[in-house]
N, C-alpha and C positions, 0 to 999 in steps of 0.2 A: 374512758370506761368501755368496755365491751359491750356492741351491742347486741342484742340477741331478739328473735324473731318475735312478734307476739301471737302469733297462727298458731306456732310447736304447740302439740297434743300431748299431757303431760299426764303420763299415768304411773300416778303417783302410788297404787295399790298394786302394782304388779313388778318388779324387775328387781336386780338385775336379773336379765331371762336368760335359761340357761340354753344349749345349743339347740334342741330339738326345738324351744317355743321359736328363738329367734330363726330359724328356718322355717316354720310356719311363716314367720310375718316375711318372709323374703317371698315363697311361695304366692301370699294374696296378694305380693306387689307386683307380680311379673301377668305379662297384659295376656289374655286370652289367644289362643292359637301363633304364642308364640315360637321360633323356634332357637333351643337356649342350653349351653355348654355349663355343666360344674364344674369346674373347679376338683383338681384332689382336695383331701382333707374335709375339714367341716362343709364345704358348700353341698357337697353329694347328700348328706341329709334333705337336702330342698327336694328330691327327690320323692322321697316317703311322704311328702305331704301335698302334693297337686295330685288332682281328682281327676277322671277321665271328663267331667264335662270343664275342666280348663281347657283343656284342647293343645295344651302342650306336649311340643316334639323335642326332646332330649335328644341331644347330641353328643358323643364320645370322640373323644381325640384318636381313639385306637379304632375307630371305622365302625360306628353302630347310629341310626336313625329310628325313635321309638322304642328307648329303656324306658321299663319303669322303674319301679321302687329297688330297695335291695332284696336281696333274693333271701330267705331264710327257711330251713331246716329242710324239706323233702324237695322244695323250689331251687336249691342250688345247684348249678351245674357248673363246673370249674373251666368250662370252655368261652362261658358267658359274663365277662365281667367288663366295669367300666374301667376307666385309663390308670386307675388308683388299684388293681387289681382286686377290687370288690365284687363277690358274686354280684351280679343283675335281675329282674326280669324283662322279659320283652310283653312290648303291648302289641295287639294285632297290627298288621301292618310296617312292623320296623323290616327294617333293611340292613344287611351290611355290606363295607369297602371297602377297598385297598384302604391304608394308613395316608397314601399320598394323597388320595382322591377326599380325605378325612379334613387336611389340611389346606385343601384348596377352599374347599366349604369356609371354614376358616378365615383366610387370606384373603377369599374374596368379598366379604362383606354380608354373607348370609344367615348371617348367625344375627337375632335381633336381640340377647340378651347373654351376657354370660357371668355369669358366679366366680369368681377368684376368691383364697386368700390372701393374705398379705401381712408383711414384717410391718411397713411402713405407706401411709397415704397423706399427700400434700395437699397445702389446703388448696394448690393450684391444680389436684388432679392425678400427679404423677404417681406410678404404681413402685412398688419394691417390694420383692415377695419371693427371688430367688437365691439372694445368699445376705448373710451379712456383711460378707467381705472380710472375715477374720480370719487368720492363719490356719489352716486345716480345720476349716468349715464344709461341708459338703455342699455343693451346687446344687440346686434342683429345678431346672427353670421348666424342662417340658414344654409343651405347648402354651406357655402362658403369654410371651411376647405377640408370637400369633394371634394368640384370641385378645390381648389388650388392645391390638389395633386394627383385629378387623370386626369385632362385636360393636353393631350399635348403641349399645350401653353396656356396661362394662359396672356390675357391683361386687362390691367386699362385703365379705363376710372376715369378719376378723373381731380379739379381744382389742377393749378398747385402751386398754392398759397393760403394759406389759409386769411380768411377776415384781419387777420391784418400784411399779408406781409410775413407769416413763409413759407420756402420752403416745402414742402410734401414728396420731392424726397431727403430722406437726408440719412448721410453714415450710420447709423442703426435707428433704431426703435426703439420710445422711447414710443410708446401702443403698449397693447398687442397684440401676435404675433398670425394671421391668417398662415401662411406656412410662412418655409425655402425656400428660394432660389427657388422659383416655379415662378415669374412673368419674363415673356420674353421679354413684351413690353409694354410703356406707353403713353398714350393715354393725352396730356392736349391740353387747348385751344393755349398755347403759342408753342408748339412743340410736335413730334412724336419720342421719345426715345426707345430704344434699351438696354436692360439690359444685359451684358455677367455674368452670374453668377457665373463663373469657375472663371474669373480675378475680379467681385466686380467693372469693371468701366461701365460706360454708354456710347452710341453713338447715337449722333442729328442724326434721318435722316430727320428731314424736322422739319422748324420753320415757326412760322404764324405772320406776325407783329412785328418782330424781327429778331435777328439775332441768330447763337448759339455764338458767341462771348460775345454777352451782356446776354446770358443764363449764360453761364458757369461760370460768372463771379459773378451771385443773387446764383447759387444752388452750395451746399456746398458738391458736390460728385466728386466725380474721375473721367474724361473722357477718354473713350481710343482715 
């Protein structure tokens, strides 16, 4: 039988949460003055919800240091967007840089947190999140192999179920592979998972509208 943690925080009165709460709770999980890349797609909401005394410094693949939120209605300026082509704003102090000098940041390990989505995450870590590998699928990888291996933590944000019911979090990856063993934790509407990559198992810390019992029970991974 499956084991499952007895710690998970099981808030049974709230979920499943829809994009903007589950970006909040990504937001209170990222450590103060850190500095930290989103992700295209749903992660860039994390954005709209850290406060200036987080002390978080966003980072853009396309050469910007100190975005803030999205930009909306008199605040957009079409010259200022993040890597997802979304207006921005800037906070005091941001900077910008060549694209290569973007990617070095990157590559070289200075990024303490970074936001991904993802198609696909193993229970041992491993990311998939750039194609599916079907016949006239469109690629889309961008900077994500970059930041999977040089972010020191590496979270997903992603649905935890795909439209017809397939689990996402499963024991390997059957698209092709964005990183090894690089994601620490995952982000879905039903739950807040914990990847150990050394043992390959997973740990509930918190469910939404559920239990991790009747988790463990739909995802087809190892729990520690």
């Amino acid at each position: 039988m499956t084991q499952v943690p007895a710690t998970a925080i099981e808030y049974l009165d709230r979920g499943p949460l829809n994009r903007d709460e589950l970006a909040a709770v990504i937001a209170r999980d990222i450590p103060a003055g850190s500095y930290v890349n989103l992700g295209i797609g749903q992660p860039t909401l994390v954005a709209d919800h850290l406060s200036p005394a987080d002390a978080v410094i966003l980072h853009t693949e396309n050469g910007m240091l100190g975005m803030g939120p999205a930009a909306r209605g008199e605040d957009i300026d079409p010259d200022l967007t993040n890597a997802g082509k979304i207006p921005v704003t800037e906070l005091p102090g941001a900077s910008y840089f060549h694209h290569a000098d973007s990617f070095a940041m990157m590559r070289g390990g200075h990024l303490d947190v970074c936001v991904l989505g993802a198609l696909q995450v193993s229970q041992h870590g491993d990311l998939a999140n750039w194609h599916t590998g079907e016949p006239g699928a469109i690629p889309a990888v961008g900077g994500a192999m970059d930041l999977a291996i040089g972010a020191k933590d590496v979270f997903v944000m992603m649905d935890l179920f795909t439209k017809d019911g397939a689990a996402k979090l499963v024991p390997s990856c059957t698209y092709p592979l964005t990183g090894l063993r690089c994601v620490s934790r995952v982000y879905t509407e039903y739950a807040v998972i914990d990847i150990d990559t050394a043992s390959g198992t997973a740990r509930v810390r918190e469910t939404f509208g559920t239990t991790a019992a009747d988790l463990a029970a739909r995802l087809p991974v190892r729990f520690s």
